[in-house]
Structure formats: C-alpha cells, structure tokens
N, C-alpha and C positions, 0 to 999 in steps of 0.2 A: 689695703683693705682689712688689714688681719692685726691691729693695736693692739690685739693682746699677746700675738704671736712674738713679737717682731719690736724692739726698739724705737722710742722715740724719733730719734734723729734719723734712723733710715726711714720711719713712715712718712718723716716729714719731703727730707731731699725727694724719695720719688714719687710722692704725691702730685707735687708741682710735673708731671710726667702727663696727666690727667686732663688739663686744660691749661697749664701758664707752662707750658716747654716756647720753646723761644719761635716767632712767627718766621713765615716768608715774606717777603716785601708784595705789594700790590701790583708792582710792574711784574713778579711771576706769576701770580694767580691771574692777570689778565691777560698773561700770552698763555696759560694752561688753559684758559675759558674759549679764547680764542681758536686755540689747536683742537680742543675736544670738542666743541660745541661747533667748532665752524661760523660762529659769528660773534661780535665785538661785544664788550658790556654795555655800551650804549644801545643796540640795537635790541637786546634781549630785555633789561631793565629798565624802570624807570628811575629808580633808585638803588644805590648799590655804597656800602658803609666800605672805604678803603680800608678802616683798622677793625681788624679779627676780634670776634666778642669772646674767642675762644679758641687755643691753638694746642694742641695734643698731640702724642708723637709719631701720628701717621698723616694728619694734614688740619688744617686751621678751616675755623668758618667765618662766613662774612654775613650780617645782614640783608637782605634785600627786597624789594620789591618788582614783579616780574609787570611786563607791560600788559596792557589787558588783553591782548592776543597769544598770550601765553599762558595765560593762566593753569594750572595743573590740573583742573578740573572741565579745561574748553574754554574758546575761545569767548569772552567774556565772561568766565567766569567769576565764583570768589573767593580761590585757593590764589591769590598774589603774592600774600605776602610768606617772605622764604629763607630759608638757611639755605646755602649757598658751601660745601664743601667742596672743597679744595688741598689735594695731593701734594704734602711736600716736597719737592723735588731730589728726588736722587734717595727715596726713601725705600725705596724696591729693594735696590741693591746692597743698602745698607741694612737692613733687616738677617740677610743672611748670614753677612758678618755678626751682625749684635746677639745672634743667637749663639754664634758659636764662643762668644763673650759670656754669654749667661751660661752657658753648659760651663765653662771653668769654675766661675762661681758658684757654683753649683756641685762643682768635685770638690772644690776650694772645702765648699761649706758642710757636706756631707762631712769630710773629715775634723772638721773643728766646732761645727756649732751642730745644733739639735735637730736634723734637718734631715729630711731624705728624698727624694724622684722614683719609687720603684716601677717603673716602666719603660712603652720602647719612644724613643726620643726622636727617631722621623714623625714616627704619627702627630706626637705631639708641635714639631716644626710644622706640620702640614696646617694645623688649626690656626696656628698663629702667622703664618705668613697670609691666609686667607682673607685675614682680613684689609690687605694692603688694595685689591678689587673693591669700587666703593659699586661694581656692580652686583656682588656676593650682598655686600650693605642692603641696596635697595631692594635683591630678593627676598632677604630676611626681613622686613622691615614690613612687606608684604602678604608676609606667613605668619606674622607674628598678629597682623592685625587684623586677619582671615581668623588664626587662631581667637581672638579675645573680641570678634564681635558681637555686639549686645552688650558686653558688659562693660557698662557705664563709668567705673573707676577707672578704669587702666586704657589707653592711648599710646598709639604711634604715629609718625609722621606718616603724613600722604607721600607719595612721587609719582614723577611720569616718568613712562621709559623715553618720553625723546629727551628728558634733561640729567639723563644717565650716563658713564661711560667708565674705564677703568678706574680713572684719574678724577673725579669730579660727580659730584650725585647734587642735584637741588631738590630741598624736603619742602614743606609747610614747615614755618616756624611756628612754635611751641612755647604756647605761653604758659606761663608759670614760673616760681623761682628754683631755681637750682637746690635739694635737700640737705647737704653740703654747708650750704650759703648760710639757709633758712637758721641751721640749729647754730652756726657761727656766730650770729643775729642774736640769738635767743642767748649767749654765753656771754658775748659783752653787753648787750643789755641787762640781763641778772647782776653782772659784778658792780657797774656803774650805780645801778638801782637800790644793790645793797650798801654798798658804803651813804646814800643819800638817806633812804627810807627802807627799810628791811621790812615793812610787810609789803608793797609796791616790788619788792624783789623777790617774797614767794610767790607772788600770784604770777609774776610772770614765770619760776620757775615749774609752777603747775600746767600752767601754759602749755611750756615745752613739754612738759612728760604726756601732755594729756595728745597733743600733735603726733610726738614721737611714736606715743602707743598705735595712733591711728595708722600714722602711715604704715608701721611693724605690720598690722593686719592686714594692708593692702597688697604688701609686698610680699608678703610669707605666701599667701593665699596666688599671687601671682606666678610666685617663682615655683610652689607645689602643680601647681596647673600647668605653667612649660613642662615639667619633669615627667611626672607620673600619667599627664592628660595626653599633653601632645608631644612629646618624645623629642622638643624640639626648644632648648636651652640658651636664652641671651647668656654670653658668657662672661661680660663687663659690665654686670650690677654694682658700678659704685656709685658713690653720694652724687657723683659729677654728671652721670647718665641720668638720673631721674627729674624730673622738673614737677615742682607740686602747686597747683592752684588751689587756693583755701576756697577762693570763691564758688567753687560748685565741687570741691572735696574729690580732685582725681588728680594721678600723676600720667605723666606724658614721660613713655622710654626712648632715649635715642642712644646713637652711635653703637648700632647690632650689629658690626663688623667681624663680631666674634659668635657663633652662634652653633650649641653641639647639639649632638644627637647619637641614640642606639645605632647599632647594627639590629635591623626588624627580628632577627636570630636570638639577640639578646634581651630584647627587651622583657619578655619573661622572665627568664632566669636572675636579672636586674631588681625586678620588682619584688621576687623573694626574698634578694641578695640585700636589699634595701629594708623590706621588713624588721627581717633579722637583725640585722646590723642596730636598727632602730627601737626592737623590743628585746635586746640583749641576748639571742638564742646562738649561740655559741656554734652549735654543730651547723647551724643553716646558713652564718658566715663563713666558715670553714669550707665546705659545700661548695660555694657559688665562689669565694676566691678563688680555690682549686679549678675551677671553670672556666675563669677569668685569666687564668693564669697563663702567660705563655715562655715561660722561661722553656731551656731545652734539655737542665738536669732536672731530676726531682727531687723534691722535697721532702723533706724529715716530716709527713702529716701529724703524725700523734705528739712530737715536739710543737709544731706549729699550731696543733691544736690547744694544747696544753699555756703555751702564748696566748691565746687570744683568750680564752678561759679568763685567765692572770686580768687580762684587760676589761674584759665586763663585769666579772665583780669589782674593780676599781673604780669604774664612771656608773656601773650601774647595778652591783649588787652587793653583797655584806659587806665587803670591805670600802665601799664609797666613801672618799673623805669630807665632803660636804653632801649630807641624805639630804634630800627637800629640795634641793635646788638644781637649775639646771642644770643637761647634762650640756659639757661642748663638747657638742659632734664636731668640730676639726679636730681638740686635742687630742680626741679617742678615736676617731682615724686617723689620727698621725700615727698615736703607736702603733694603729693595726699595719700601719705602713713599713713601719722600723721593722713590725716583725715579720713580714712580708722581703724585704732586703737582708733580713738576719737569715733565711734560710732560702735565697736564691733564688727569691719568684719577683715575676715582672706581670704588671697589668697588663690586659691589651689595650690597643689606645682608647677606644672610644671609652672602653670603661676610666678613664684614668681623664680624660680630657671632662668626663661629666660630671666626675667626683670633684675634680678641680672649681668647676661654674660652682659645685653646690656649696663648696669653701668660700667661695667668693662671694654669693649671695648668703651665706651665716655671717661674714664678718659683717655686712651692712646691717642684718637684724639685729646684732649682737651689740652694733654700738647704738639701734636705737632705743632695744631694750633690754639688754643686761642677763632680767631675769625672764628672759622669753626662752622656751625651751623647744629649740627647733627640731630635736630628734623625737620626742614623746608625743608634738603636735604631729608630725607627718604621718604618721602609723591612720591615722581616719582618711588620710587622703588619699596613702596606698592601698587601702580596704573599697574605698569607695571607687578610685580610679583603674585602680589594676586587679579589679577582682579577679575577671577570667584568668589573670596571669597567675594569680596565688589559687587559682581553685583547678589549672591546668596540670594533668599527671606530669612528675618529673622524668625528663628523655635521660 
C-alpha cells in the first residue's frame, strides 16, 4: 500500500498477497461448508461458482446464490445473492509462525534499510491474528454499517448470524468493480489510446483524474469519520477492499477482518496528540508521545524534543523542502518514529496499531491523488469530531 515507501518489485510480489495468493480446491471449501454450517452446498444454495473470484491469504471467496429459504434478510427474501468466505485450511496455525517470520524481517530491516517498529509487538500479534475469526469479520462489518447509516456513499456487506462461524462468514455480494482494477483499466486504455489518437487519450486521462479525485473525497471523508467519529478503524483500506459503482456514485468496503480502536482512556489525549502532530505544534506531540509511551527506561525529553522540532520545520515549517505542497504524513511519522527508537520509547499498542490503519489508508489517497494533503485536511475533522476532547482540561 505504500509505493512511495517501498520498491517496485517488493509492492509488486506482495500485492498478489491481496487477492491472487494461491486458492484451496472446492472439495475443501465444501467439506469446511459442510463441517461449519452443518449442511451440504446443495441444500443451502441454489447456485454456487466452484472457482474463487478472489483468494487472499486468510481464506478465498466463492460466488453464490442462497435458496430462497435462506435468504439473509428471511425467508423469501431479496438478500440471495452472496459471497460465500471460506477459511484456508491450516491458516490458524500458520499465522503464528509467519509472524515470527516478519518480526526477523523486521530486525533484518531495522538494521539495514530505512525502517523502524517502535512499539510492543504482542499487542500488535493480537490485531493481526484476529483477523483469522471470520466471526470478529461479521461483527465488524456490522458496526461499521451501524457506524455509516444514512450515509449514501459508503456501504457494507449485510450477514446473518446463522451463516456465520469461525471458519466461514456468507455476506451480500457487492456490486461494483474493484478500485484497484478500475484505475488498471484507465492505464491501459490511455497508453493504447495514445499511441492511436492522443486527444481520445487525454480525455480519457481526465477521466481518470476526475474518478480518482472523487473517490480520494469519499474515502478521506470515510476513513476521517472511522478515526476521529467512531473510534472504530477498518485496518486493510487497500485498492483490493473497496468496490466502486459509477452507476449511483458509492463504494462498498469488505474484508473488515482487521479492525482497531482507542483504549476509551485514550481517546482524548489521541485527539490532541493528532491535532498536533497535524498542525506542526511541537510541544503537544512531545506531550502525548511521552503519554503514549510505555518503554521502562526514560527518556532523554529535551533531546527528544529537540528531534521532533528538527522534523516539523522539515515537513512543515521554514526549512520544508518542497513549501506548497503536500505534507506526507507517513514520511513525517516515520521520522517521528526513528526518533522515538533513537531514545528508547515504545508506543502502546493500540496507539501504534491505529497509527498503522492511518498509514495504510494515506497510501491509498496518496496514490489516488498525489497532491491531496491528508494531514492539513484532518485538522477540520479533529475540530469538528473531537471537540470535547481538544476543549477537555489536560489530567
């Protein structure tokens, strides 16, 4: 999710991680249907697609349509047709392993490339392994849509609790094309268009820009409203999760396996800590790190302050090397990162787990617009969202 962070060839290899990771065969997903559900694919669907439209590396989905006594909405209803998730098998286990794969890599890379983790590394296992419950899936999926009703843009899948269980969730399928896809679309069509007809290749490049800008507003506006509104963060916002209908202008979020939130303790001092961070005030990130912080030596403060100083006139004050343009909030909490490891403070997790989502939903803006500037836009939404919290005396 992070092309500017990160190498070509590595965004590419685990891209494919997203939805083309290698499937299970149909003769496991129908004896997992069978074991969890307690009844056969025939007797539950009317229709059911053997080859996965979509396989990613906690479990693949299948097509379906449910019989009309099943319908997710009652018995003859008109939720039938459905995504059908399905648990890789023997993915549990391996999970545990693969993290302690990423933590090497992770020490690997600290020492040779540009890269840091300052925080505590259970908490962070606890987020990620959570997602392997697709019953965690359909509660989130739940609060999410609780969270955003009324508002017309933004969509999640339906479910019922009886076609729920560890190993297996069936949603509403979700029309629209994949965002991912859509601009894939829009790159080879411009290049084809231009070697033919070069004005037929700007119009469609405007096209693109004019989409891309759209959906940047949908999603900024979304992903500020989980954070600041409802304390309660999809935490795998990429191209691969969103599906966009042009025909009535909304996207549809799935696969919320991942999904964070404050400690209620926190969430004030967050929203300062956020502020700050976003309108370059030095002492009031300082402040809320140290708060955040739960290393068990202390800290060199007036060194550290003096750090992070260094860093906002960089991204955001006299010394900026490109003035007028955005600021990227990853690269400038990266370094507040670096310097957070440089004098032996560790986040606590949830702060570290949210800051992460927030990383993950910039790189998606960031490749859809560039020059969209996600830390100078947030400052209206922390004002408007978390007033009490910036207007409460500091404990």
């Amino acid at each position: 999710m992070r092309p500017d962070m990160f190498p070509p060839d590595v965004i590419r290899v685990l891209a494919k991680l997203r939805s083309d990771a290698p499937s299970h065969s149909i003769e496991v997903s129908r004896s997992t249907l069978r074991r969890q559900l307690g009844q056969d694919i025939e007797e539950l669907f009317d229709e059911f697609e053997d080859e996965p439209v979509a396989s990613g590396s906690v479990g693949q989905v299948h097509r379906a349509k449910l019989r009309a006594e099943y319908a997710l909405d009652g018995p003859g209803g008109r939720l039938r047709d459905v995504a059908v998730k399905v648990q890789h098998p023997g993915v549990v286990d391996s999970a545990f392993m693969d993290l302690s794969i990423v933590w090497k890599v992770v020490e690997f890379s600290e020492r040779f490339l540009h890269m840091t983790m300052p925080f505590d590394r259970g908490d962070f296992d606890e987020v990620i392994q959570a997602q392997m419950d697709f019953q965690r899936e359909a509660f989130n999926l739940q609060r999410f849509e609780k969270n955003f009703k009324g508002e017309r843009r933004i969509r999640f899948p339906k479910v019922s609790p009886r076609f729920v269980t560890p190993e297996v969730l069936v949603e509403t399928w979700a029309h629209g094309k994949v965002i991912s896809n859509i601009l894939e679309d829009f790159d080879n069509a411009t290049s084809s268009c231009k070697e033919a007809m070069s004005s037929i290749g700007e119009e469609i490049g405007e096209k693109k820009q004019d989409l891309q800008k759209k959906l940047c507003s949908i999603l900024y506006d979304m992903s500020m409203k989980m954070m600041v509104r409802d304390n309660f963060v999809h935490g795998d916002l990429h191209g691969g999760n969103i599906l966009y209908s042009e025909a009535d202008n909304h996207v549809t979020v799935i696969d919320a396996g991942i999904a964070t939130s404050l400690d209620p303790k926190t969430i004030a001092p967050f929203g300062r800590f956020l502020h700050a961070l976003c309108s370059g005030q030095t002492d009031g990130i300082v402040k809320y790190l140290q708060r955040f912080n739960v290393a068990k030596i202390p800290a060199n403060i007036g060194e550290f302050r003096t750090d992070i100083q260094a860093i906002m006139d960089k991204f955001m004050g006299p010394l900026c090397t490109k003035p007028g343009e955005p600021v990227n909030a990853a690269d400038m909490f990266g370094e507040v990162m670096f310097s957070m490891q440089k004098h032996g403070m560790l986040l606590k997790g949830d702060v570290a787990s949210t800051l992460f989502t927030i990383s993950i939903s910039e790189g998606l803006i960031r490749q859809l617009d560039p020059h969209f500037d996600v830390a100078r836009r947030a400052v209206p939404y922390i004002a408007q969202h978390m007033a009490s919290a910036l207007a409460e005396p500091d404990l």
